[in-house]
C-alpha positions as CSV (number, residue, x, y, z in Angstrom):
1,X,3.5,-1.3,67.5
2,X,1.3,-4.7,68.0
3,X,-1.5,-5.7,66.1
4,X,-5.1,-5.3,67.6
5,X,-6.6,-8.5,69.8
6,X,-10.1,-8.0,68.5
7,X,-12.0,-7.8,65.5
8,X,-13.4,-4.2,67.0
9,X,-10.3,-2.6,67.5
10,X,-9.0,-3.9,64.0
11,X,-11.9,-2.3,62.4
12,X,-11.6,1.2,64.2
13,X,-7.7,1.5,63.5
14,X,-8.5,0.7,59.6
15,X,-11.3,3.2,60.2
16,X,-8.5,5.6,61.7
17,X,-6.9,5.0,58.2
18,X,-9.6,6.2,56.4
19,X,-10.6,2.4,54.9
20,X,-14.0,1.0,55.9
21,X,-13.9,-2.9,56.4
22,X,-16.7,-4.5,56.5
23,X,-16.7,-7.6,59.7
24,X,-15.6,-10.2,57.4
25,X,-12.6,-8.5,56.1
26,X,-11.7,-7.5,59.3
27,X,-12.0,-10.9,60.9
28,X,-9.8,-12.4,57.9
29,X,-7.7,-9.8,58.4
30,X,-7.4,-10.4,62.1
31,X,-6.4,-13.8,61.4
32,X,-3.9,-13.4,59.1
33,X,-1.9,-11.4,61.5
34,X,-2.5,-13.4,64.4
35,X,-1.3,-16.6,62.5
36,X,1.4,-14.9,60.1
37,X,-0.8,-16.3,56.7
38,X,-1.0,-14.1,53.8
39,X,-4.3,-12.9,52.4
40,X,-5.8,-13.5,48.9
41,X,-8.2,-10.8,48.1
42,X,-10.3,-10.9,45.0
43,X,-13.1,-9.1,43.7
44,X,-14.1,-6.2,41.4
45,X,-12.1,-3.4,40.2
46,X,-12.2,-0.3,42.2
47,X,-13.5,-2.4,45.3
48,X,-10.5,-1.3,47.6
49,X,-7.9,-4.2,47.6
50,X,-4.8,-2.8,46.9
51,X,-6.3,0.0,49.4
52,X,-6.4,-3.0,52.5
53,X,-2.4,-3.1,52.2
54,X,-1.9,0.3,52.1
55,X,-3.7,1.5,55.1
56,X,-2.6,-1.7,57.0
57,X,1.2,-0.6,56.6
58,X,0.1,3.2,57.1
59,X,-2.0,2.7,60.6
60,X,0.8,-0.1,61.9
61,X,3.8,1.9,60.9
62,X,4.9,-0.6,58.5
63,X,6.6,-0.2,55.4
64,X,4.6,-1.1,52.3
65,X,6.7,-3.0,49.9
66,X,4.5,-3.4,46.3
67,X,5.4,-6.3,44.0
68,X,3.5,-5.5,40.7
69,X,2.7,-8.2,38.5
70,X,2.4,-8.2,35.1
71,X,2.6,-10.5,31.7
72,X,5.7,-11.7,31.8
73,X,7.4,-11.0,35.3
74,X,10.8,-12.8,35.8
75,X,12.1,-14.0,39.2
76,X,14.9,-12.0,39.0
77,X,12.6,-8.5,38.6
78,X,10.5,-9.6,42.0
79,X,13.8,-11.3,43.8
80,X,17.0,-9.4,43.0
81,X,19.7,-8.5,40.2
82,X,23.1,-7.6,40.1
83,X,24.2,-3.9,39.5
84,X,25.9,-4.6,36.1
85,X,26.9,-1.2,35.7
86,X,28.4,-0.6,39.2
87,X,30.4,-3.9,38.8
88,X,32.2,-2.7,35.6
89,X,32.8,0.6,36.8
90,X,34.5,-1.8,39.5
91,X,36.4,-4.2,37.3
92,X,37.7,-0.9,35.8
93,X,39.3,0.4,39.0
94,X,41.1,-2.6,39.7
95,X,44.7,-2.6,38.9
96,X,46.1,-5.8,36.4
97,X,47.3,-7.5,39.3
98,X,43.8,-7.2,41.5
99,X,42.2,-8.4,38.6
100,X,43.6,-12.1,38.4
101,X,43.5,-12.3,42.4
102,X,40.9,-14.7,43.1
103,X,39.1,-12.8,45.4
104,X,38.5,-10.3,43.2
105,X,35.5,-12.0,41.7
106,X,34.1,-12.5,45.0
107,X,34.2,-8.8,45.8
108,X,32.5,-8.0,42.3
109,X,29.3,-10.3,43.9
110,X,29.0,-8.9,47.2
111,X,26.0,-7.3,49.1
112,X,27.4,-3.8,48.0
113,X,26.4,-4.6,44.0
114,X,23.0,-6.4,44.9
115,X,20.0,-4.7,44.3
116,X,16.9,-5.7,46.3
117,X,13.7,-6.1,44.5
118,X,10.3,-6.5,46.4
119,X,10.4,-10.0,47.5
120,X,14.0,-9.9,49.1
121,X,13.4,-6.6,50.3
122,X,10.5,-7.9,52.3
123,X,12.2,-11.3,53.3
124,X,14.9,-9.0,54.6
125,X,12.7,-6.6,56.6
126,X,10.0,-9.6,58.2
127,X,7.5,-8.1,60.5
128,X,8.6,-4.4,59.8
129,X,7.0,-4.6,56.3
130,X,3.7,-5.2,54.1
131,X,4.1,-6.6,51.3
132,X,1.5,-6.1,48.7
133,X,1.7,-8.5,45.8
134,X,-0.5,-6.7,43.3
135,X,-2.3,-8.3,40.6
136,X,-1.2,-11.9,41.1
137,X,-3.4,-13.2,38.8
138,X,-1.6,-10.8,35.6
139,X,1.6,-13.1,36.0
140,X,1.8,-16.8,34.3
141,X,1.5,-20.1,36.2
142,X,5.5,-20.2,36.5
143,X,5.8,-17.0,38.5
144,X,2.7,-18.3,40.7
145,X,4.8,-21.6,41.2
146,X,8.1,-19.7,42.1
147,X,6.0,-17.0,44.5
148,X,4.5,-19.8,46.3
149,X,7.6,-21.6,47.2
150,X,9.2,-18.2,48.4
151,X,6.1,-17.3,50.6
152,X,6.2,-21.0,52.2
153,X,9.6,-20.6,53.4
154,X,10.4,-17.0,52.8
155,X,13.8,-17.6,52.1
156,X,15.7,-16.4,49.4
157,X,19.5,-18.5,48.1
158,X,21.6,-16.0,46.1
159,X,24.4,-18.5,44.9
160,X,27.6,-15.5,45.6
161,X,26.2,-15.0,49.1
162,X,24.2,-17.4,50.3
163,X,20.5,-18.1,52.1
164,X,18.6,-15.0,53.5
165,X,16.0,-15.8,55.6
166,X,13.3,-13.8,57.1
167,X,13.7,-13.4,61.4
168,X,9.8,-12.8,60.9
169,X,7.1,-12.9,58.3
170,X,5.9,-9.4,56.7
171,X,2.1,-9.0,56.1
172,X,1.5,-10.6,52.6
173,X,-1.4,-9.0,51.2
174,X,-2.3,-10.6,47.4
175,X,-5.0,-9.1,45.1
176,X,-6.7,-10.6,42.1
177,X,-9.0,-9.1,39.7
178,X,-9.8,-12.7,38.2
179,X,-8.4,-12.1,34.5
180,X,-7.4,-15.9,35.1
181,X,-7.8,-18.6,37.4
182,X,-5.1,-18.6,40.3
183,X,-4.0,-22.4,41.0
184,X,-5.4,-24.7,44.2
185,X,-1.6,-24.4,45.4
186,X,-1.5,-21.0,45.8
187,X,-5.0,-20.4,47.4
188,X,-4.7,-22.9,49.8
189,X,-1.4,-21.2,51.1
190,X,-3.3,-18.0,51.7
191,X,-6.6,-16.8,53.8
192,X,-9.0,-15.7,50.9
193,X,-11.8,-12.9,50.9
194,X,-13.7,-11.4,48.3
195,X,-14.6,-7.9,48.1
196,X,-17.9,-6.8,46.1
197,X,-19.3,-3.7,45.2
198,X,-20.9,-2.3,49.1
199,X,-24.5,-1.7,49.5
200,X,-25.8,2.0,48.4
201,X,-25.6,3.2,52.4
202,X,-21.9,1.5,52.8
203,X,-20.8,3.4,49.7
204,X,-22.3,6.4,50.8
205,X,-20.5,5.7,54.7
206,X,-17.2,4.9,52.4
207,X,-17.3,8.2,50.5
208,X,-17.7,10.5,53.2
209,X,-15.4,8.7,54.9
210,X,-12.6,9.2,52.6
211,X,-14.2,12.9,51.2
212,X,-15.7,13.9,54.6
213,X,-16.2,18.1,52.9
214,X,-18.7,17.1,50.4
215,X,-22.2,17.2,50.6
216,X,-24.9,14.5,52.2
217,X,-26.3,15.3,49.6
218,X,-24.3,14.8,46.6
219,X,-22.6,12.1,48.0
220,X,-26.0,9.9,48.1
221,X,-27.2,11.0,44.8
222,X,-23.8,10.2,43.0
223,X,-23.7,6.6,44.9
224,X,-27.2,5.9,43.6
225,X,-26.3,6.8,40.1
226,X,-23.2,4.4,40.4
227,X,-25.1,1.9,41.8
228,X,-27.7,2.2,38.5
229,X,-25.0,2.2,36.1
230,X,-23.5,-0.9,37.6
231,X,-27.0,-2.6,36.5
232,X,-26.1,-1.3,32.9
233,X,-24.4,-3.7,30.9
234,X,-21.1,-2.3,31.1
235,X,-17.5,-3.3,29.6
236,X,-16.1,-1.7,32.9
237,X,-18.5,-0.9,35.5
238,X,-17.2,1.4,38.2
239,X,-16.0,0.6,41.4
240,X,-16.3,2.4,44.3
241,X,-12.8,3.9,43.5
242,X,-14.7,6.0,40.4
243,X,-17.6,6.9,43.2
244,X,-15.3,8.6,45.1
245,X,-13.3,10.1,41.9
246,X,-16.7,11.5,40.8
247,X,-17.3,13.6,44.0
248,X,-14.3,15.0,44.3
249,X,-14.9,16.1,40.6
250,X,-17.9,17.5,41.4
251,X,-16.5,19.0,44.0
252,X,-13.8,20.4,42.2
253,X,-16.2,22.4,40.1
254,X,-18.4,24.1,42.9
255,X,-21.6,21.4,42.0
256,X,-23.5,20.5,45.0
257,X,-26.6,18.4,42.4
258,X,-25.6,16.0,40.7
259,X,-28.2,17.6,37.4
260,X,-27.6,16.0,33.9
261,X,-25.1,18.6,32.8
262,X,-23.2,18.3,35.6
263,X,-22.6,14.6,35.5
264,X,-22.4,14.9,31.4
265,X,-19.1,17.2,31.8
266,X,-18.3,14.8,34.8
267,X,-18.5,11.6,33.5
268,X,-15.0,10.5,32.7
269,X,-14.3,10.4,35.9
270,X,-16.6,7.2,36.1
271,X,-16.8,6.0,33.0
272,X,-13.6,4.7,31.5
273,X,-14.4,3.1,28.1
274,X,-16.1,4.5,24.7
275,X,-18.9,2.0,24.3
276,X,-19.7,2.2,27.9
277,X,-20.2,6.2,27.5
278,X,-22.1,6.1,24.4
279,X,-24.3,3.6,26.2
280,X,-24.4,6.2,29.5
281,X,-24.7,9.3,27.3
282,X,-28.0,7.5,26.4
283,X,-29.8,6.4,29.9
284,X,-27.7,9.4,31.3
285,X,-31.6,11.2,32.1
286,X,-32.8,8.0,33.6
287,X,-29.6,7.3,35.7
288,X,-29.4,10.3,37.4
289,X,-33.3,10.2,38.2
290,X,-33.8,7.1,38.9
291,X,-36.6,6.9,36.8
């Protein structure tokens, strides 16, 4: 299936997907697979970044590959490890005399005993895959040194077998929520885009877009109560992800008003953090009004 020529059709194949880019997103986008570059997005929690590789792989009939970073990540949990176990169940089956052959040892580090992990799983499928490289900015500066070398060339040299190299480049999508600052290195291999919190009218066009059965209704009074208690001085102040959360809740219980009881009982869908609810509990009248 080939990628879209315009910026247009892009947006109305994402749209097909049920995600709702806004033109510069879809432009970067665009680009990115047009020139085989990979795509830094940052922005807010809850904004719809890990969303963008998901529905890219879903609408192109690609398959989504997600590398999740964390404190900590090693190169061989994103590239590939050996299947320890499967090797000594090997060694076991080997008769005395296989054992000191010298090719035994090179039959305990074939293909059949490596286990891919995201990075050489994606180098080995190119152009059939996304891969989504979540939460970049989680892992330290080492892993962000190794990652960019392997997304320069992606190439990948296992000493027992040798180079893999990608026929074609997969998508490379990479998100950031900003707990640190990524290095120059690294953003200056990728096309960047940041996603903020949409306008009241785009939320509301986002949420009944991805909940299309609830009411006009609800739907605007719960995206005007977000976008109130995103002026609050929250700890965690909630994305559009939690807007869309708190619909279907409502939903979920029959409520077609958003009233003050209804969003009291309702509110962990949105609210994620006990400071932050005492401080909603308390402006709860005003948010809802707008008053």
């Amino acid at each position: 299936m080939g990628y879209p020529g315009t910026v247009a059709e892009l947006t109305d194949r994402l749209r097909d997907g049920g995600y709702l880019a806004d033109r510069g997103l879809a432009t970067t986008l665009l680009v990115s697979l047009s020139l085989c570059r990979p795509v830094l997005l940052e922005g807010e929690v809850g904004v719809g970044k890990t969303e963008v590789a998901k529905v890219l792989a879903a609408v192109f009939g690609r398959k989504l590959i997600r590398l999740q970073c964390y404190e900590g990540i090693s190169t061989s949990q994103a590239l590939y490890e050996w299947d320890y176990a499967r090797q000594m169940l090997q060694i076991r089956a080997l008769s005395q005399a296989e054992a000191t052959e010298e090719g035994s040892v090179d039959q305990l580090f074939g293909p059949k005993f490596l286990l891919e992990r995201p990075l050489l799983e994606a180098v080995r499928q190119g152009d059939r895959a996304v891969l989504l490289i979540d939460e970049v900015d989680r892992a330290d500066d080492e892993f962000e040194a190794f990652l960019l070398e392997v997304l320069s060339d992606f190439q990948i040299s296992i000493p027992e077998i040798g180079t893999i190299t990608a026929d074609s480049s997969p998508v490379v999508i990479l998100t950031s929520n900003r707990t640190r600052e990524l290095h120059d290195a690294l953003r200056r291999r990728c096309l960047y885009h940041w996603i903020g919190y949409p306008a009241a009218d785009r939320e509301a066009e986002i949420v009944a877009l991805r909940e299309p059965g609830a009411a006009a209704q609800l739907v605007e009074k719960v995206v005007a109560a977000v976008q109130r208690l995103r002026e609050l001085d929250m700890a965690k102040p909630p994305g559009v992800a939690e807007t869309i959360d708190w619909v279907r809740t409502l939903g979920v219980l029959g409520e077609t008003e958003l009233t003050p009881d209804a969003a009291g009982d309702t509110l962990g869908a949105v609210v994620k953090d006990r400071d932050d609810l005492d401080l909603v509990r308390d402006n709860l009248v005003e948010i809802i009004s707008g008053a």
